[in-house]
Every structure is written in C-alpha cells, then in structure tokens.
C-alpha positions as CSV (number, residue, x, y, z in Angstrom):
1,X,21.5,-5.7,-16.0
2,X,20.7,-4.1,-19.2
3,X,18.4,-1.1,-19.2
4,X,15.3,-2.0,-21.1
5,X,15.6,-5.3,-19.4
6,X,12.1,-6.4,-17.7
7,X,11.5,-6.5,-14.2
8,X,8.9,-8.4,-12.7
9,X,8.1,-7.4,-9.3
10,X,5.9,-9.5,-6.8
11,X,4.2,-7.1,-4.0
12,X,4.0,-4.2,-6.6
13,X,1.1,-2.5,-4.9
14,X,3.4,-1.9,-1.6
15,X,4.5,1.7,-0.9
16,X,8.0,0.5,-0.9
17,X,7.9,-1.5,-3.9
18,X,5.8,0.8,-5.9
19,X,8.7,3.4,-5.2
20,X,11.4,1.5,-6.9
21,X,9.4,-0.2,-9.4
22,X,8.5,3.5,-10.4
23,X,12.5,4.7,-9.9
24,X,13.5,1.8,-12.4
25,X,10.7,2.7,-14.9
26,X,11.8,6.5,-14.9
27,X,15.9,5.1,-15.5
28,X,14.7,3.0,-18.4
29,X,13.8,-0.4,-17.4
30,X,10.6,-2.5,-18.5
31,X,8.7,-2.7,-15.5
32,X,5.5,-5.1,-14.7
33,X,3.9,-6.5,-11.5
34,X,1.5,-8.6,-9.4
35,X,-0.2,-8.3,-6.5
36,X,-3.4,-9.6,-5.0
37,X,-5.3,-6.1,-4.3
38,X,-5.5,-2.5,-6.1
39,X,-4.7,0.3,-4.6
40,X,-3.5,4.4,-5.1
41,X,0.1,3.2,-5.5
42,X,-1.4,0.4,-8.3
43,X,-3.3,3.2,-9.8
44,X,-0.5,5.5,-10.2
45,X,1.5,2.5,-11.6
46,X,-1.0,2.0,-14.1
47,X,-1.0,5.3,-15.6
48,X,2.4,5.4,-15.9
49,X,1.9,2.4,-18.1
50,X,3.8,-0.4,-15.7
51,X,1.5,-3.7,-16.7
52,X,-0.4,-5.1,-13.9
53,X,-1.3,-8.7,-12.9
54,X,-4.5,-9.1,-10.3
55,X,-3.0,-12.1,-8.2
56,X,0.0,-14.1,-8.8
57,X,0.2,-17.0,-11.2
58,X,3.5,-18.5,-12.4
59,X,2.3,-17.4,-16.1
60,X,3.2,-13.2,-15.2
61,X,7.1,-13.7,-15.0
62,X,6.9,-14.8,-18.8
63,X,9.9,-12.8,-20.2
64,X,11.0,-11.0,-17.0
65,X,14.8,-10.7,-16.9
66,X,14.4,-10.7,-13.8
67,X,12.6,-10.7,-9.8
68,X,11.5,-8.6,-7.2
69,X,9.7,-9.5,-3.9
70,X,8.7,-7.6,-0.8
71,X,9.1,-8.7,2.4
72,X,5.5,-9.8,3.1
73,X,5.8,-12.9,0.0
74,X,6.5,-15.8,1.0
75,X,8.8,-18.2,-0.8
76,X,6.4,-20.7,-2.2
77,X,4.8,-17.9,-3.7
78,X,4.0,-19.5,-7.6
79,X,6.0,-16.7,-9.4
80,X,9.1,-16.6,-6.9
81,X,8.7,-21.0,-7.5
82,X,8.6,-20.5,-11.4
83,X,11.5,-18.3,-11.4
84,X,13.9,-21.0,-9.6
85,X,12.9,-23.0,-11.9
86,X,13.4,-21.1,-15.4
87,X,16.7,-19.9,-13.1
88,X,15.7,-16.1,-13.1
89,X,17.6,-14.2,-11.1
90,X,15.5,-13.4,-7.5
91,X,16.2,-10.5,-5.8
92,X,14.2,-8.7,-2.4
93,X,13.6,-5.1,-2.1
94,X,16.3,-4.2,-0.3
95,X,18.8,-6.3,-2.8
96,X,17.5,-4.0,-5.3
97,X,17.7,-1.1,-3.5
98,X,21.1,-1.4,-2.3
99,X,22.0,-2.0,-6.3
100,X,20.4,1.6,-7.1
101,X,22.8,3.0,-4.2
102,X,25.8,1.7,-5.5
103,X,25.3,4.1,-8.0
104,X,24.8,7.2,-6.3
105,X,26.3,8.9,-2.8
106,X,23.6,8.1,-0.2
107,X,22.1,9.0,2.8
108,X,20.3,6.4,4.7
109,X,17.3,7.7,7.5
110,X,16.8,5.4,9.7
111,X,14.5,5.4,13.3
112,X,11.7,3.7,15.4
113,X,10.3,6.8,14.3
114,X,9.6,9.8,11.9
115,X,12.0,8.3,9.4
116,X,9.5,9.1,6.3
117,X,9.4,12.4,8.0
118,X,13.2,13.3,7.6
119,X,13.5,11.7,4.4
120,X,11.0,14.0,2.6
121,X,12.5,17.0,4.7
122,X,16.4,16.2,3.8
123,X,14.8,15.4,0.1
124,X,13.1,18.8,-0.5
125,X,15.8,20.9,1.3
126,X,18.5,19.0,-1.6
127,X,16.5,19.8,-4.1
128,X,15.4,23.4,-3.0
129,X,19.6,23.8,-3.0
130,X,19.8,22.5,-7.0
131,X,20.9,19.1,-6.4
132,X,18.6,17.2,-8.1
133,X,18.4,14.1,-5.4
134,X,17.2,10.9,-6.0
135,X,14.6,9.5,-3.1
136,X,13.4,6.7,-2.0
137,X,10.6,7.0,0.8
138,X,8.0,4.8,2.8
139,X,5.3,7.8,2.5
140,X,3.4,10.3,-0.1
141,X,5.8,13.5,-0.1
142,X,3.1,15.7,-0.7
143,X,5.5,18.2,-2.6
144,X,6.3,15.4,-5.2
145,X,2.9,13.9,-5.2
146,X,4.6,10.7,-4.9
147,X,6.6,8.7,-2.9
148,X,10.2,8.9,-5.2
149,X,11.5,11.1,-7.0
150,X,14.3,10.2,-9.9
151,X,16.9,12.6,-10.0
152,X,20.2,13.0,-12.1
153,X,22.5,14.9,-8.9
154,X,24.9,12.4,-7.2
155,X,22.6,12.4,-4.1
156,X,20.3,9.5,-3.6
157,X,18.3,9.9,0.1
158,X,16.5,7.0,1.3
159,X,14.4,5.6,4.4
160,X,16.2,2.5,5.8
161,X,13.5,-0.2,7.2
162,X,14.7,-1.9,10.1
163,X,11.8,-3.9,10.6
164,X,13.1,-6.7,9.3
165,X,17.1,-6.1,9.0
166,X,17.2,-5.4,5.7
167,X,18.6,-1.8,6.0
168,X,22.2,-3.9,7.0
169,X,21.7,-4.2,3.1
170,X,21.9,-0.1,2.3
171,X,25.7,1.1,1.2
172,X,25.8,5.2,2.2
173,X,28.1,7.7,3.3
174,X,25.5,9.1,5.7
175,X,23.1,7.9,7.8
176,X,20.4,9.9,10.4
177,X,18.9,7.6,13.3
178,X,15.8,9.4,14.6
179,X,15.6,7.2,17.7
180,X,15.2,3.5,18.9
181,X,12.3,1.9,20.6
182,X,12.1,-1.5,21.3
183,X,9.7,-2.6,18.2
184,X,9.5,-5.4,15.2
185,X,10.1,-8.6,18.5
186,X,8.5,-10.4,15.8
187,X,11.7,-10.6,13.8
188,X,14.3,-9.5,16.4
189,X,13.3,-11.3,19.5
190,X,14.7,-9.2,21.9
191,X,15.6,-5.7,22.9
192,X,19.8,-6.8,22.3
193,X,19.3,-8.1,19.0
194,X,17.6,-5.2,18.0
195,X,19.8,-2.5,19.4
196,X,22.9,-4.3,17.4
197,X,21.2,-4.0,14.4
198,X,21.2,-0.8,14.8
199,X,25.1,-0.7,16.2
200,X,25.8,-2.7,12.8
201,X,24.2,0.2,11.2
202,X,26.3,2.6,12.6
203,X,29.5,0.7,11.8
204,X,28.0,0.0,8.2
205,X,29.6,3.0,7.6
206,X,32.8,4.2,5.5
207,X,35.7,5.9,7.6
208,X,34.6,9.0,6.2
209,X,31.3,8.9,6.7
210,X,29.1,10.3,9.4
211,X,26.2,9.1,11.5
212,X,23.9,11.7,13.2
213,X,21.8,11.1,16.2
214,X,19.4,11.8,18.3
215,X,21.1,12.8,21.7
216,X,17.2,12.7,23.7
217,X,16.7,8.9,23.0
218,X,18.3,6.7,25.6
219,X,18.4,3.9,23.6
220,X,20.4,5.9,21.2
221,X,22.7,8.0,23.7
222,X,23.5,4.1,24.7
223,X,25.6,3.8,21.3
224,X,26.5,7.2,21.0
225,X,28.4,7.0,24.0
226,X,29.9,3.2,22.9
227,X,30.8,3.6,19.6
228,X,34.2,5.2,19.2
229,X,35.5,4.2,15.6
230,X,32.6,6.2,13.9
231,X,31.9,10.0,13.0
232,X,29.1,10.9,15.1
233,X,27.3,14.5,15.1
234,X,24.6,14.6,17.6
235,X,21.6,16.8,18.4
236,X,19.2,17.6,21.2
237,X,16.1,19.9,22.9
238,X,17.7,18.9,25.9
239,X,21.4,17.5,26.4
240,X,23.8,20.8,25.9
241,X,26.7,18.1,25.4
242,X,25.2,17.9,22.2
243,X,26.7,18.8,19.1
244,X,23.9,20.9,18.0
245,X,21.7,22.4,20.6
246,X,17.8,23.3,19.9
247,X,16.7,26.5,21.7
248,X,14.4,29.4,21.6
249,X,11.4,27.4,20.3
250,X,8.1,29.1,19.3
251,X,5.5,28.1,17.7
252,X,3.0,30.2,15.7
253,X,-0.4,28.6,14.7
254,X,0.6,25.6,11.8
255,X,4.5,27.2,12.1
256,X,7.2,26.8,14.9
257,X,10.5,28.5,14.6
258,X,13.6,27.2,16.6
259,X,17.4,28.4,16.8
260,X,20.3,25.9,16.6
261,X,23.5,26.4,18.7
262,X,26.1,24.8,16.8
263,X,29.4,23.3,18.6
264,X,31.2,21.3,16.5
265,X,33.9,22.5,13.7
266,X,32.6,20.0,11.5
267,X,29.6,22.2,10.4
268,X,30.7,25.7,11.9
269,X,30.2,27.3,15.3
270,X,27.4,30.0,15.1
271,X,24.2,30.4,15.8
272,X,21.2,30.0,13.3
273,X,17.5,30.4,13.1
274,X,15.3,28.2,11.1
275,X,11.4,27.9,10.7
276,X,9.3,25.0,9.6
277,X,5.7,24.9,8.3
278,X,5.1,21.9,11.5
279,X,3.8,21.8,14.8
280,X,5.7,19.4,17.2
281,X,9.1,19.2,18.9
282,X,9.4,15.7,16.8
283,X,9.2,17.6,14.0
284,X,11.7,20.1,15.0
285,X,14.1,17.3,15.7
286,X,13.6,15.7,12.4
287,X,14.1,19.3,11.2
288,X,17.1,19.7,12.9
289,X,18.4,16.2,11.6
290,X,17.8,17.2,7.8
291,X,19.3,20.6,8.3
292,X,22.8,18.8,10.3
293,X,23.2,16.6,6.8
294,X,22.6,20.2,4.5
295,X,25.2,21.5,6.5
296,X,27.6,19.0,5.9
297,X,27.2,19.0,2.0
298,X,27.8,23.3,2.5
299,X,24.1,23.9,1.5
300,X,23.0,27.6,2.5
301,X,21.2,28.6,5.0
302,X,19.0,30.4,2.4
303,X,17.3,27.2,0.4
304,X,17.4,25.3,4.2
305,X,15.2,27.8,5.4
306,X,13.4,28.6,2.1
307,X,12.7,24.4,2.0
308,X,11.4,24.3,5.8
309,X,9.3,27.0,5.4
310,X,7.4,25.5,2.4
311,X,7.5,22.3,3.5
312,X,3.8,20.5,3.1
313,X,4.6,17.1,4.9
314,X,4.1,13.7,4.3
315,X,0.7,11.7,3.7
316,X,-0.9,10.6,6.6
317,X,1.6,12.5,9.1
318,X,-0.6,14.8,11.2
319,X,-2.3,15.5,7.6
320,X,-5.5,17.7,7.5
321,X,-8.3,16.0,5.5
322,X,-11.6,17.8,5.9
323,X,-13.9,19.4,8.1
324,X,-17.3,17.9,9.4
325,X,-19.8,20.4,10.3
326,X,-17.2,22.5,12.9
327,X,-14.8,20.5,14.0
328,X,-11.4,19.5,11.7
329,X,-10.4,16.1,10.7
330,X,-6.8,15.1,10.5
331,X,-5.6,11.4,9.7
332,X,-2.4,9.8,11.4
333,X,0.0,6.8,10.7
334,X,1.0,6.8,14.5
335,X,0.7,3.4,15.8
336,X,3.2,3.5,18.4
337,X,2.9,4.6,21.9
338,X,5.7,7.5,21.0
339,X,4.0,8.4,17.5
340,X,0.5,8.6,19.3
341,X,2.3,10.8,22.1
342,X,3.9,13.2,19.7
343,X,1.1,13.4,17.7
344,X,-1.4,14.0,20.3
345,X,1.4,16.8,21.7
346,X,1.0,18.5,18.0
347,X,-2.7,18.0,18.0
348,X,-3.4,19.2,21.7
349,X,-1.4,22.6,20.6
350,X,-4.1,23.3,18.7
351,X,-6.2,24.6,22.2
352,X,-9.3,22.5,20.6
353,X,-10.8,19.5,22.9
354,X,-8.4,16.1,21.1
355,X,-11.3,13.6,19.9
356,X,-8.9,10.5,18.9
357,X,-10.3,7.1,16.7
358,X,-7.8,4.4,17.1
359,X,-7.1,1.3,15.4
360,X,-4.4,-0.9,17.2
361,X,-2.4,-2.9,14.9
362,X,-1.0,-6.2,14.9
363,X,-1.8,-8.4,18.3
364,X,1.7,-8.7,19.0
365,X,2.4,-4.9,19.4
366,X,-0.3,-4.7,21.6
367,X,0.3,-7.0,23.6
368,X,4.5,-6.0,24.0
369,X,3.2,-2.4,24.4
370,X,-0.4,-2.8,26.3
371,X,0.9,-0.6,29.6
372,X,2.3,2.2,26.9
373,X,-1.0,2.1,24.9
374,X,-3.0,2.6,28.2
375,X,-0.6,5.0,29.6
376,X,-0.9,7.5,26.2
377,X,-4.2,6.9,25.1
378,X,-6.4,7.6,28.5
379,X,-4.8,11.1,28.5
380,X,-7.0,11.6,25.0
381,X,-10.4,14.1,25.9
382,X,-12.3,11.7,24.2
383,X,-11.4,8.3,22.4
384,X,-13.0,5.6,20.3
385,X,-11.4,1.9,19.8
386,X,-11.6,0.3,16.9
387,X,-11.2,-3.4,16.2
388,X,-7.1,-4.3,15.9
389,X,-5.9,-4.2,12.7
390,X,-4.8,-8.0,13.1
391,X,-1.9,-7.7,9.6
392,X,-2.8,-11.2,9.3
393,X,-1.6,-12.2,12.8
394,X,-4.1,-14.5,14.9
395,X,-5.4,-13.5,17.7
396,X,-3.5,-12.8,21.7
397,X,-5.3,-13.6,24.2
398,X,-5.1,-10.1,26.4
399,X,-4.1,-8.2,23.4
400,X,-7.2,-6.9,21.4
401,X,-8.6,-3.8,20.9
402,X,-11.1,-5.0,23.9
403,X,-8.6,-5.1,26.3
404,X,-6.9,-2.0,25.8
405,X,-10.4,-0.2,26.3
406,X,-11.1,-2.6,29.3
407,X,-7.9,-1.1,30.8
408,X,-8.4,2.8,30.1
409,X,-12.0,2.7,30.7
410,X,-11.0,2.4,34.7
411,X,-9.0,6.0,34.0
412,X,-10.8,7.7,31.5
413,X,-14.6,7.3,30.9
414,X,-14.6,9.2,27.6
415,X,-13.7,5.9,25.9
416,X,-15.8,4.4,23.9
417,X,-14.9,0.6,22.0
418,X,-16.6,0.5,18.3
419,X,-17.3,-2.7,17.5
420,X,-19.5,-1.8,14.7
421,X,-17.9,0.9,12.3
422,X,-21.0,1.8,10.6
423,X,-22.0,3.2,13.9
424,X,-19.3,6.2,14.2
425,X,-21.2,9.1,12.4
426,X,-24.3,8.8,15.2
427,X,-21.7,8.6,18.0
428,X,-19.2,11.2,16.6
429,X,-21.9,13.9,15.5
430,X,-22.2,15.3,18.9
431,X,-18.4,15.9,18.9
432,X,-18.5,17.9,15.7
433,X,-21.0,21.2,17.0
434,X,-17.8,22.4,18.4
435,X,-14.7,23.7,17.3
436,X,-12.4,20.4,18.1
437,X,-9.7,18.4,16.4
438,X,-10.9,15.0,15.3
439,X,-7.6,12.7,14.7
440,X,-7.9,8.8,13.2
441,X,-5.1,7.1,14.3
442,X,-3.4,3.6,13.0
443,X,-1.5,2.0,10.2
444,X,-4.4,-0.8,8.8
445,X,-7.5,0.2,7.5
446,X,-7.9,3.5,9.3
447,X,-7.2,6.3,6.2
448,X,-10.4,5.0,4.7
449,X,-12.5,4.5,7.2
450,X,-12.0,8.0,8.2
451,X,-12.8,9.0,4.2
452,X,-15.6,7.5,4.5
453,X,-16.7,9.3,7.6
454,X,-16.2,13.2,5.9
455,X,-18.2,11.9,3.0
456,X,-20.9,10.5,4.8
C-alpha cells in the first residue's frame, strides 16, 4: 500500500485501534475513522488532525484505500457492507498489525496478565539504551503520554491479545508470556483450546527465536516442560531450576529492589541487582521479563537499571489519582481474580486499612470465576460492589454483582452492594478521616466513576 494512501478505520476510538491508526498517521498514511462514542483516545486523534465520523454510515469509507475493524464490529456493520461492495480491501486489527511487523524485528508480550505492563517496561528500557523502538500497547504509557510510540530502530515491541486468537496473527523473533489463566471461554470454550493457543504461540516462533516464561504459573511450567523444539529462557521468585532466579527482594516505600541469579550462557552467568520504581512481586516479574529480553539484545546494565528506576507505569495500573480529605485514591484495571490479588498485595503494603470499590465485568467472567471472586475479594478491610459492567452481555442468572456480595457478605461484613452510584460520597466519607488506601477496581465504567468521586 502506498503511503499517503487513506485508511479508514471502524472502532477508531478503541485503545488498540487508536494506537495503530496513530502509528500509520506518524509513517505517512491518511488516516480517518468512525466510531459510535468519543472518548481521550478520539480526542487525541482529533488533535493530531485524523478526521472523525460520530457513528458509522456507509457514506465515511468514501475514498478510503482501504479498511480496518476491531474485533468488537460486527460484519454487517454498513461501512465493512459498503466496502465489499466497492471491493475495498478489509482488513482486522491484527491483519494490520502483523503487516507493520513484517517490517520491523519484534517482540510479542503476551499473558492472562500484566502484558501492558511488560510492554511499556521492555519499551522504555529500548529506548533508555538508544534504540529507538517502535510500540504498540493496550494502555497509556505514562512516559510517552500515549499508548505508541513510532520509532525508526529495527525494534518494534508489541502486546499480543489472546482474547480472541488473533495474536496467532503476530510474526516476531521474541515473545514474553507473563502467565496463563483460564479466561476469554467466550471465544475459546475450554481450558485445552486455550492452552494450545498459547502452545501455537510458542511454536509461532523462528528456530532462532526465543520464548521467555514465567516458571511460577502452572499453566505455563505445563508447556515449558512439553515443548522441546523451541528456545525457552525461564524465570522465577520461586523454582531455582529456573533460568533466572529472583532473590533478595526489598521493598522501600513506592520502590522495591530485587537481585537476579542468572544460569544460563545465553545471557551470562552472574549476579545482578536491579531496582524498579513498583510495589509488587508481579511487577518484579514483569521486571525481570523485560530485563531477560535487554539482555539478550546485549543492552547494559546501566540504561536497564537507569529505565526501571524511572519507570512511571502504565494508566490505570495501581495508578495514584488524588487524595480526598486523608485518605489516597488509586484506580485499577484488575478485573481478574489474580489482578485483584496482586493488586490488593501492592495496595495492602502500603500498612493503610485497603477500602476496595469494584465493578465486575462481563456476566460470563463472573459466573466462570464466582468461587475466585469470593475467595479474593472477602479478604478486602472494607469493600463496595458495584453493578457488573455487563460489555453488552445479558444477564446470568447467579452471576451479578448481587451474587457475588450475597456470597462474601456470609465472610466478611464490611461489604457493602451499591446499587445507586450517586450514593458512594455519603457512604465512603467516613472511610476518608483516616489515613487509608481507597482503590476502584474494574475494566467498564469504573476510571470515571471514581473521577467523579475526587471532584465531588
């Protein structure tokens, strides 16, 4: 395709589609696109001066050269219908994504989990080392301000979604798997489809490639151990079969600094001590994931550490908002029984009483993870339930937000199920006269709704 050639993409607002509608505008290509809200990424779209269409109508793909969809539009959506007609090449996301790869030498993060973690962390230690990376991410990298960055080195570093397959689209040369729970049924049905997805993943690679792995994940110590035909470096807190060992970890108020045993000739046998501006052992092995793919590209010790220690996170990970009257306010993407534990581990290491609002998301989630929600959540000092975030799902019998509070409430009395939202500032005000850490948790609505609690 020709650069100045116009792309028309449908799901523009998306963080994922925003990102490479916003990588393509920055290599040359006219960009334009629809969706049927506004939001920050739209907004940021807008001032770059990509054209906009409120709602979709066959009318916008006028001149395109060509189409871009998301994974949430649906195929007799009226632009994706006017482009088979007027034969304009269609393409998803990840098509397009995979075509900006081809390009470059990749690395691919992919995980259950903390995936947009490790890409901003591999992404800022590249570029603290000179190399100029390209990324592609599923969150705000604070650093950057945005959620790419388009960058003329060989490296391109990008999250892989599994969620719904498409990261068996993603060409690279190395790949980082966080861990595996058993999430997305929707799409994958079972537990076996979903763990050979991820085997596929693995074997995606070249013969020269290398996959590396978190060794305290049984789902993932599963394929480490079965895969043989594959480069695999490994890392741990716990296992010291692993090829790089975690030790000697301390953490210092909103720092934690860790040691790495290293036994593998690949990246050197020594010792080395690194220290990241994070709380949380999830954090130090995403760290320790980012600083295992440095290694292997012979970046110094020097800009690793000099990267880690300035790190400022991603958007909504464990991210610090505001205070109201004494207490602090951080917002949360966790969603997942593991997220919220790992979270709530950062947030409890604070020494402040852990006052959690959650909104559950999606009914089917729920109701595949209703014994994990119960077990994590009734452990919280003191939490509120919001209504499920349904994604446009209908409602499950047995999975609302109702029933999760039906089911704590028997272990934990400080639970409290908000039906109305405008009723949160009278019941959270007593919470605030003290010095306690106030975390909204979800992946719907919930970044706003706790906005609009520190402005209220």
């Amino acid at each position: 395709m020709q650069i100045n050639s116009k792309i028309h993409f449908i799901g523009i607002s998306g963080i994922g589609m925003s990102g490479i509608a916003e990588l393509m505008l920055d290599k040359g290509y006219s960009i334009q696109g629809s969706d049927i809200s506004v939001n920050d990424n739209t907004k940021r779209l807008k001032k770059k001066g990509i054209k906009f269409f409120l709602g979709h109508n066959k009318k916008n793909i006028k001149n395109a050269h060509a189409i871009v969809y998301s994974s949430a539009i649906k195929k007799n959506n009226p632009e994706i219908r006017e482009a088979y007609i007027k034969k304009i090449p269609v393409l998803s996301r990840a098509d397009m994504l995979s075509e900006l790869m081809k390009n470059k030498k990749s690395i691919a993060i992919a995980g259950s989990h903390g995936k947009t973690t490790t890409t901003s962390l591999v992404g800022n230690i590249f570029n603290e080392a000179g190399l100029d990376p390209t990324i592609v991410n599923g969150g705000i990298i604070n650093s950057f301000s945005n959620n790419n960055r388009y960058g003329k080195g060989k490296w391109m570093i990008v999250e892989a979604d599994e969620s719904d397959g498409t990261f068996l689209k993603l060409p690279h040369q190395i790949s980082i798997i966080t861990n595996l729970d058993i999430e997305h049924m929707d799409f994958y049905k079972s537990k076996k489809n979903l763990i050979n997805a991820f085997e596929k993943f693995i074997n995606l690679l070249p013969f020269y490639g290398t996959t590396i792995m978190c060794y305290d994940d049984k789902n993932l110590k599963l394929l480490i151990n079965k895969i043989k035909t594959r480069n695999i470096l490994t890392y741990s807190i716990k296992n010291k079969k692993a090829d790089v060992l975690i030790f000697d970890i301390i953490q210092n108020k909103l720092k934690t600094s860790f040691k790495l045993k290293i036994n593998n000739k690949i990246i050197h046998s020594s010792n080395y001590k690194f220290t990241i501006n994070a709380i949380g052992n999830h954090n130090i092995l995403n760290a320790t994931a980012s600083i295992i793919a440095a290694k292997l590209n012979g970046i110094k010790n020097k800009d690793i550490n000099n990267a880690l220690t300035n790190y400022v996170g991603v958007k909504r990970r464990f991210s610090f908002i505001g205070k109201k009257n004494k207490s602090f306010v951080y917002d949360d993407y966790a969603h997942h029984p593991t997220e919220i534990a790992a979270t709530l581990s950062a947030a409890k290491s604070l020494k402040n009483k852990v006052i959690v609002v959650f909104q559950p998301h999606r009914y089917t989630r729920t109701k595949i993870l209703i014994r994990e929600f119960i077990k994590v959540l009734s452990k919280v000092d003191y939490l509120f339930l919001l209504e499920t975030y349904s994604a446009g799902e209908k409602i499950i019998k047995g999975a609302t937000s109702k029933d999760i509070y039906s089911k704590i409430l028997k272990k934990n009395k400080n639970t409290i199920y908000l039906k109305n939202i405008g009723d949160l500032n009278k019941l959270m005000k007593p919470h605030t006269m003290n010095q306690n850490t106030i975390v909204f948790m979800g992946a719907g609505s919930i970044s706003s709704i706790a906005k609009k609690y520190l402005n209220n």
